[in-house]
FIRO-426028 format. One record per residue (C-alpha): x, y, z; residue in one letter; residue number from 1. Coordinates in nm, 3 decimals. Layout:
<rs>
X,Y,Z,A,NUM
...
</rs>
This chain:
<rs>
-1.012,0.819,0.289,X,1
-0.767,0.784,0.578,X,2
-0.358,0.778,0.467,X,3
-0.206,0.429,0.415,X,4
0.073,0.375,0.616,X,5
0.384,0.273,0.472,X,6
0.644,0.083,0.684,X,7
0.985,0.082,0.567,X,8
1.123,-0.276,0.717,X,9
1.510,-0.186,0.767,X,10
1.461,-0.494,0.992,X,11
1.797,-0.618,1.042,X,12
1.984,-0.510,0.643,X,13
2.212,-0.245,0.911,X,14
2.376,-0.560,0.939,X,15
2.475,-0.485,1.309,X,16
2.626,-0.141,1.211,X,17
2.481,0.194,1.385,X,18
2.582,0.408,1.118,X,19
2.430,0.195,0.813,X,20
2.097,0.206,1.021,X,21
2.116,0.574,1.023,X,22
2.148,0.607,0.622,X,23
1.878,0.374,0.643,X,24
1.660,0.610,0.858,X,25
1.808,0.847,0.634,X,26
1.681,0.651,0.303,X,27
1.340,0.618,0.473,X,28
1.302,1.016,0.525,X,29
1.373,1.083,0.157,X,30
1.110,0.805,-0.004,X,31
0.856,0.963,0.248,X,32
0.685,0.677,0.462,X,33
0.543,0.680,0.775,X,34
0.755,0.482,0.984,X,35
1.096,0.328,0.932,X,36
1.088,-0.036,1.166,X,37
1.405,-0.188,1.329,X,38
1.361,-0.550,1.518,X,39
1.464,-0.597,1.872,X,40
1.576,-0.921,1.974,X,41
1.845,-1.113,2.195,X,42
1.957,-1.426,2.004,X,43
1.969,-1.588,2.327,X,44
1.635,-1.555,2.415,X,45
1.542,-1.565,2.071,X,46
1.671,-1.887,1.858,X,47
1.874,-2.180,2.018,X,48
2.207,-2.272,1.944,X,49
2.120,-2.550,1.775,X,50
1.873,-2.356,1.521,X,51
1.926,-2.377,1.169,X,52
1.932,-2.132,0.904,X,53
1.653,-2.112,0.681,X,54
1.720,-2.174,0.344,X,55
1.720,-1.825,0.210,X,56
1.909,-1.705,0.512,X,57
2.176,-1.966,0.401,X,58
2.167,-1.889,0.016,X,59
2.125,-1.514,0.055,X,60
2.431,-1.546,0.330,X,61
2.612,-1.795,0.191,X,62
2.921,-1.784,0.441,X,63
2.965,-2.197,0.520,X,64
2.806,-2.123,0.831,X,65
2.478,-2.298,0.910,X,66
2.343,-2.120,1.259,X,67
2.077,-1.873,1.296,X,68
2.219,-1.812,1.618,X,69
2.535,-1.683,1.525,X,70
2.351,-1.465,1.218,X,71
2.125,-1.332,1.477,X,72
2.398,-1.268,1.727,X,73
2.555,-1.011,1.490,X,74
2.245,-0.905,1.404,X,75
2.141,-0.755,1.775,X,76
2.068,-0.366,1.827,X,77
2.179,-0.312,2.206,X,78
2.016,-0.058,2.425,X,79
2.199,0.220,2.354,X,80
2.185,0.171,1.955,X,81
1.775,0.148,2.049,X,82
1.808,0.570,2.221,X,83
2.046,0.627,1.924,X,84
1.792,0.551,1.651,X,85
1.485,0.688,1.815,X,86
1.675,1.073,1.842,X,87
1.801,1.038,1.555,X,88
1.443,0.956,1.410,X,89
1.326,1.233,1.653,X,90
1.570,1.458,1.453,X,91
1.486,1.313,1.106,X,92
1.095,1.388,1.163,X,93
1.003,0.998,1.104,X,94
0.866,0.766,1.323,X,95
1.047,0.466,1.503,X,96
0.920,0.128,1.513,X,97
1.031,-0.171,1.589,X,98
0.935,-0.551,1.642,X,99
1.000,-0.720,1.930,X,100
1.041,-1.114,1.909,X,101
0.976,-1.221,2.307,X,102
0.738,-1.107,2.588,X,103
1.132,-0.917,2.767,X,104
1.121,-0.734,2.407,X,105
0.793,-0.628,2.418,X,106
0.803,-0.499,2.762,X,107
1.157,-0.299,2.676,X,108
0.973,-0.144,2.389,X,109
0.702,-0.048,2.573,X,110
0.871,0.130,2.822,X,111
1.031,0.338,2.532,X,112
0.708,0.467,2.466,X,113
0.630,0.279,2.173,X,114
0.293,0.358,2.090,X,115
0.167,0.032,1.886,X,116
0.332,-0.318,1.858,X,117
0.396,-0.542,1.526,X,118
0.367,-0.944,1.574,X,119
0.561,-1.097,1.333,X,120
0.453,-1.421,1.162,X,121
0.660,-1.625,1.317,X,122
0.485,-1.520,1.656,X,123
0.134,-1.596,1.570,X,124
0.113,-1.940,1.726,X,125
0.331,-1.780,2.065,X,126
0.044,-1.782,2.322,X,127
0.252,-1.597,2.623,X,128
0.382,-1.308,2.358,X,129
0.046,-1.242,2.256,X,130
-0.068,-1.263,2.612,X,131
0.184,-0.954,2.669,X,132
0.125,-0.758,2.364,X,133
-0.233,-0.760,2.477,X,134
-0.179,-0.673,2.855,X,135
-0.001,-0.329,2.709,X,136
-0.316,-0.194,2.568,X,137
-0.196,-0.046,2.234,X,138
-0.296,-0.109,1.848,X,139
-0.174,-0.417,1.716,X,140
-0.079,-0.496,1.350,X,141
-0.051,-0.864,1.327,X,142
0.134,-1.018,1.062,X,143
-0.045,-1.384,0.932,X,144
0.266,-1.545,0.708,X,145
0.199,-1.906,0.695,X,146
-0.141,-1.852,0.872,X,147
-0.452,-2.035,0.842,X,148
-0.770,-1.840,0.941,X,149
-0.845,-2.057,1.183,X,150
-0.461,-1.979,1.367,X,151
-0.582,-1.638,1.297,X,152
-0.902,-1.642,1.494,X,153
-0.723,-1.805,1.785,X,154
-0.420,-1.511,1.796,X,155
-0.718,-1.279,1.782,X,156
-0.896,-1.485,2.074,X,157
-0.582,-1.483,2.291,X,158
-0.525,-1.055,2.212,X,159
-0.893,-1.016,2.298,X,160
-0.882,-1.220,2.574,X,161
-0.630,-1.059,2.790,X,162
-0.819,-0.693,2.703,X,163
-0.737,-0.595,2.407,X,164
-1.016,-0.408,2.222,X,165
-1.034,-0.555,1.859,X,166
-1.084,-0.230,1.706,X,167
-0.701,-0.181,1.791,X,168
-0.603,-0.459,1.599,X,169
-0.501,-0.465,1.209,X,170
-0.416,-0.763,0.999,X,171
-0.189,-0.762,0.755,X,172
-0.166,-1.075,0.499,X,173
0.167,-1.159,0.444,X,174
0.383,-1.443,0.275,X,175
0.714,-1.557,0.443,X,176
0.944,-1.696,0.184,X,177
1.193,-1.454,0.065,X,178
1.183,-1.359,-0.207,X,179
0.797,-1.411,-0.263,X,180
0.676,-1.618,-0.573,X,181
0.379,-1.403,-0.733,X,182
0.224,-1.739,-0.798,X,183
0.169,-1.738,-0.423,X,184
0.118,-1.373,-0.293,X,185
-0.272,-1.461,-0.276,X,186
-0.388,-1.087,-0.264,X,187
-0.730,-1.176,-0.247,X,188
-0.663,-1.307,0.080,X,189
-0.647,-1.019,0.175,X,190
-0.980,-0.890,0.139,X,191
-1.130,-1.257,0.312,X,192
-0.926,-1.139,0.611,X,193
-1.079,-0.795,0.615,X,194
-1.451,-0.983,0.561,X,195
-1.401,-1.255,0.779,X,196
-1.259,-1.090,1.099,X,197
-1.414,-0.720,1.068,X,198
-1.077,-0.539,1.049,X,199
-0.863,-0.324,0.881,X,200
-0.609,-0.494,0.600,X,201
-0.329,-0.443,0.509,X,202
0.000,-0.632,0.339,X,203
0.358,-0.726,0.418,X,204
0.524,-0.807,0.119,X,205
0.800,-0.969,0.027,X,206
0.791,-1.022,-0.353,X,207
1.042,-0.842,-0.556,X,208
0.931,-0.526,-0.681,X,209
0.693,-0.284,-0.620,X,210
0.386,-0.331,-0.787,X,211
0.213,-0.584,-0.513,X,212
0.221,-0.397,-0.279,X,213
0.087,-0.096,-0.469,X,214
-0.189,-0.334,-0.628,X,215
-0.255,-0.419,-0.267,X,216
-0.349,-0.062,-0.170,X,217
-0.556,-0.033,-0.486,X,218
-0.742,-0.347,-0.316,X,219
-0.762,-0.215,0.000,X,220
-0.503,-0.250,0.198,X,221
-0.458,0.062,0.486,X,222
-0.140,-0.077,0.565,X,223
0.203,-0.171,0.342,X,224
0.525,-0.289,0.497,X,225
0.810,-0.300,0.286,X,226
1.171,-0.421,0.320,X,227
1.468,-0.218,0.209,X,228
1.832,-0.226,0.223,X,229
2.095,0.025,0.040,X,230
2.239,-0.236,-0.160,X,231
2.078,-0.541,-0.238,X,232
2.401,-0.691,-0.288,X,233
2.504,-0.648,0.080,X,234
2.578,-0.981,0.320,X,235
2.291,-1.037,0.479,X,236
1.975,-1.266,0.543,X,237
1.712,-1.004,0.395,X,238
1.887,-0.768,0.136,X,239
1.816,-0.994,-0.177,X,240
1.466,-0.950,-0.096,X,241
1.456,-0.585,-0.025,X,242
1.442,-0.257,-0.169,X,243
1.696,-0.016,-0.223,X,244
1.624,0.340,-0.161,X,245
1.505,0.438,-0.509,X,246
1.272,0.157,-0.548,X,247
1.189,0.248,-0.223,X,248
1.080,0.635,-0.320,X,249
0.919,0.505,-0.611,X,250
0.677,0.251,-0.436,X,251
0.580,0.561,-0.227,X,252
0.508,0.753,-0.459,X,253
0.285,0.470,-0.628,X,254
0.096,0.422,-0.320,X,255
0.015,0.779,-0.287,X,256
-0.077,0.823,-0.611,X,257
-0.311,0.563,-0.616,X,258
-0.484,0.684,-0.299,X,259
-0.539,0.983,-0.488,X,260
-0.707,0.764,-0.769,X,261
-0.936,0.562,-0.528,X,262
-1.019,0.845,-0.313,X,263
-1.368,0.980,-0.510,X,264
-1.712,0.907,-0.408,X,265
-1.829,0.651,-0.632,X,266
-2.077,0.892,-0.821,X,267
-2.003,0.872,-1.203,X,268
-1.999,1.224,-1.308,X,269
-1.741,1.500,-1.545,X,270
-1.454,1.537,-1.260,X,271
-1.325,1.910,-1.221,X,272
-1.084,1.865,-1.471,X,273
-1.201,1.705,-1.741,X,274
-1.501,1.906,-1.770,X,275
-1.345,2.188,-1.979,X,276
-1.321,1.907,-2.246,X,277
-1.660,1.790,-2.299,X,278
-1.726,2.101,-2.584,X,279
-1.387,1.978,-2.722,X,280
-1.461,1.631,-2.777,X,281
-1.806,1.599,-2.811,X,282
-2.031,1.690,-3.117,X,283
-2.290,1.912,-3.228,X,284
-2.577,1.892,-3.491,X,285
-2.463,2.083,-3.821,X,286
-2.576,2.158,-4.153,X,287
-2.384,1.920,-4.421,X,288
-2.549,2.134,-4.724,X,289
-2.680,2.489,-4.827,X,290
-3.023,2.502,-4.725,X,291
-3.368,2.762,-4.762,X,292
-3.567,2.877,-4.465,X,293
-3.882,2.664,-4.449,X,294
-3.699,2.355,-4.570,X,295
-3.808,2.051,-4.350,X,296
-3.498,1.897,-4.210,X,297
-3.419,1.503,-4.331,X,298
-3.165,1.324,-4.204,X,299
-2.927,1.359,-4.488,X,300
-2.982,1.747,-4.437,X,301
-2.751,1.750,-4.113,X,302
-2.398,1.539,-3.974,X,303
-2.253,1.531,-3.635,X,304
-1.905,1.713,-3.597,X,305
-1.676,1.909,-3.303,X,306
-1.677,2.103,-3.087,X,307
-2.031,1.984,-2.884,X,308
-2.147,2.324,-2.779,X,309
-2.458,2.325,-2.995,X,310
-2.737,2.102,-2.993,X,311
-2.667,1.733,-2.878,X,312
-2.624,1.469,-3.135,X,313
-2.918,1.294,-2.960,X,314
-3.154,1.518,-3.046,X,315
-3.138,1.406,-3.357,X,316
-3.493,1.282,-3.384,X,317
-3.627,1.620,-3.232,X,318
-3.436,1.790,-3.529,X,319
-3.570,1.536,-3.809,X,320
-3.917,1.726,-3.950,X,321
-3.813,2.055,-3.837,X,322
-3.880,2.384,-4.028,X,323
-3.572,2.608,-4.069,X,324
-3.663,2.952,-3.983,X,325
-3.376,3.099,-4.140,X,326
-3.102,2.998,-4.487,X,327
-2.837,2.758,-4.333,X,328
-2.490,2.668,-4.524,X,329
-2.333,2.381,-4.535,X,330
-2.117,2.290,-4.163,X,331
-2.310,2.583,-4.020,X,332
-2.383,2.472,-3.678,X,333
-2.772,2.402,-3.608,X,334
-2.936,2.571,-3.280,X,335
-3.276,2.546,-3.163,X,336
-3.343,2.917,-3.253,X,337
-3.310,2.787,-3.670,X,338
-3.567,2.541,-3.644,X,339
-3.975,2.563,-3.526,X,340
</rs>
C-alpha cells in the first residue's frame, strides 16, 4: 500500500506575518506530514472590491469590516516571502506547496519548480485556470467543495482536454463551510468519486477534529488535507476551523497508524504476533476423572480446558468410543498416543 499524503493547509492562519509562517512550517515538521501548503494570490486579481465576506470569514473575523478584499489584501505572501518559505522548507526537510487562485499564480508557481498543482473548490467551474493548470503538465489534486459530479466531469473534460493525462489527476471530496457540520461531510462520496471517475481519492476536511479525516483514510482516501493554525484563537478567516499543532501530530499519527491496520492482504489467517497465543487461549481434550486402561471413553469421561496444545476440542467425536491404552487421572491432558 502506497503512503497517504498528508497536507498540512497553513493556507493563509500566518496572517500576513513571515515569521508565524515559519513556526508554522516549523509545526508541520514536528507532526510529520508530507507537505505543509501556503496559497498564493493577489487580492487584486483575485476578489473585487466590492466582494463580500463570507459569513464565517465575518464571524470568525469579526472586525466591523465587511470586504474580502481588504482580508485578502493582508493576507498576500509577496515574492520574496514565496523564496523565504521554500529554503526554509528546503532546510526543514518538508515539502512546499502552495495553491494558486488565477492562471498569473499558476504560472509563478510553476516557474518555482512546483512539481504538482492544487485547484481549490472555488476554481472548479474557472474554465481558463483549468485550461493553464493543464497546459503545465503536472499531477493535479482537484478539490470538488460544492461540486456536483456532473461539474466534476466537465473540470476533468477541460484538464484532459488541453493534455493532461488523467492518471495525473486526484480528487479529493471536500466540503466548504467552515467549520464542517458532520451531518454533511458525506464520506461516502468519496468512494462514488473514486468509482465513478477511475481515480485516486482522497479528502479535504474541514470538520473540527480529527477523526474524519482519519475515518476517511480507513475508507480509502490516498490523500488528507488538513488546516492548522497555532492558536485557534488567532484573528483570522480560517483559525476557528483549524488545527493547532498537537491536534495536528495526533491526526498524523492516526493516519499512519491506520495504514498500518489496512495494509494486510485480505487472507484471514494467525498474524505473526498473535500466533504465540493460540496454545494460551485455546483448549485441549482432558481427563475430568481417574480412569483404567481399556476404559471406552464417554463423553462425561473428558472436558475441554487451557492451554490448547493437546488434542483439539473438535475432535471430540474421534475421542468418544476410544480405548485408553494406558490409567489416566483426572485433568490429565488426553493425546492420541492414550487412546486406540
Amino acid at each position: 500500500m502506497s503512503k497517504v499524503i498528508i497536507i498540512a493547509e497553513a493556507g493563509v492562519n500566518h496572517n500576513g506575518d513571515i515569521n508565524i509562517a515559519k513556526k508554522l512550517i516549523d509545526a508541520a515538521v514536528d507532526a510529520g506530514v508530507d507537505y505543509v501548503k501556503f496559497q498564493t494570490f493577489k487580492a487584486d486579481s483575485l476578489v473585487s472590491k466590492s466582494a463580500k465576506k463570507a459569513e464565517y470569514q465575518s464571524v470568525n473575523i469579526n472586525d466591523g469590516d465587511d470586504s474580502q478584499y481588504t482580508m485578502l489584501k493582508n493576507l498576500e505572501l509577496s515574492h520574496e516571502n514565496h523564496l523565504e518559505l521554500m529554503s526554509y522548507c528546503r532546510e526543514k526537510n518538508i515539502n512546499f506547496f502552495s495553491t494558486a487562485f488565477d492562471v498569473e499564480g499558476i504560472n509563478y508557481l510553476n516557474k518555482l519548480g512546483l512539481n504538482f498543482f492544487k485547484i481549490p473548490s472555488g476554481e472548479i467551474t474557472n474554465y481558463p485556470y483549468l485550461k493553464a493548470i493543464a497546459l503545465c503538465g503536472k499531477p493535479v489534486i482537484l478539490s470538488t467543495g460544492m461540486c456536483s459530479e456532473i461539474e466534476i466531469k466537465q473540470a476533468l473534460d477541460v484538464l484532459v482536454k488541453f493534455g493532461l493525462k488523467k492518471e495525473k489527476i486526484s480528487i479529493l471530496h471536500c466540503n466548504t463551510e467552515y467549520p464542517t457540520p458532520m451531518e454533511d461531510v458525506n464520506l461516502k462520496a468519496m468512494l462514488t468519486i473514486g468509482k465513478n471517475f477511475g481515480v485516486p481519492i482522497g479528502y479535504s476536511d474541514h470538520t473540527l477534529g480529527i477523526e474524519v479525516p482519519i475515518a476517511a483514510v480507513a475508507m480509502g482516501a490516498k490523500i488528507i488535507e488538513k488546516h492548522f493554525t497555532l492558536d485557534k484563537t488567532l484573528p483570522g478567516p480560517d483559525h476557528v476551523a483549524s488545527l493547532e499543532p498537537h491536534e495536528l501530530k495526533e491526526m498524523v499519527k492516526g493516519i499512519r497508524n491506520i495504514e498500518l491496520a489496512i495494509s494486510g492482504d485480505g487472507e484471514k489467517i494467525a498474524s505473526k504476533s498473535e500466533t504465540k497465543n493460540i496454545a494460551i487461549a485455546r483448549k485441549s481434550i482432558f481427563i475430568n476423572k481417574d480412569l483404567k486402561e481399556g476404559h471406552i471413553i464417554t463423553d462425561d469421561d473428558i472436558i475441554t480446558l487451557r492451554p490448547g496444545d493437546g488434542i483439539s476440542p473438535m475432535e471430540w467425536e474421534n475421542v468418544i468410543g476410544k480405548k485408553l491404552t494406558t490409567n489416566k487421572n483426572e485433568f490429565d491432558k488426553l493425546s492420541f498416543l492414550d487412546i486406540k
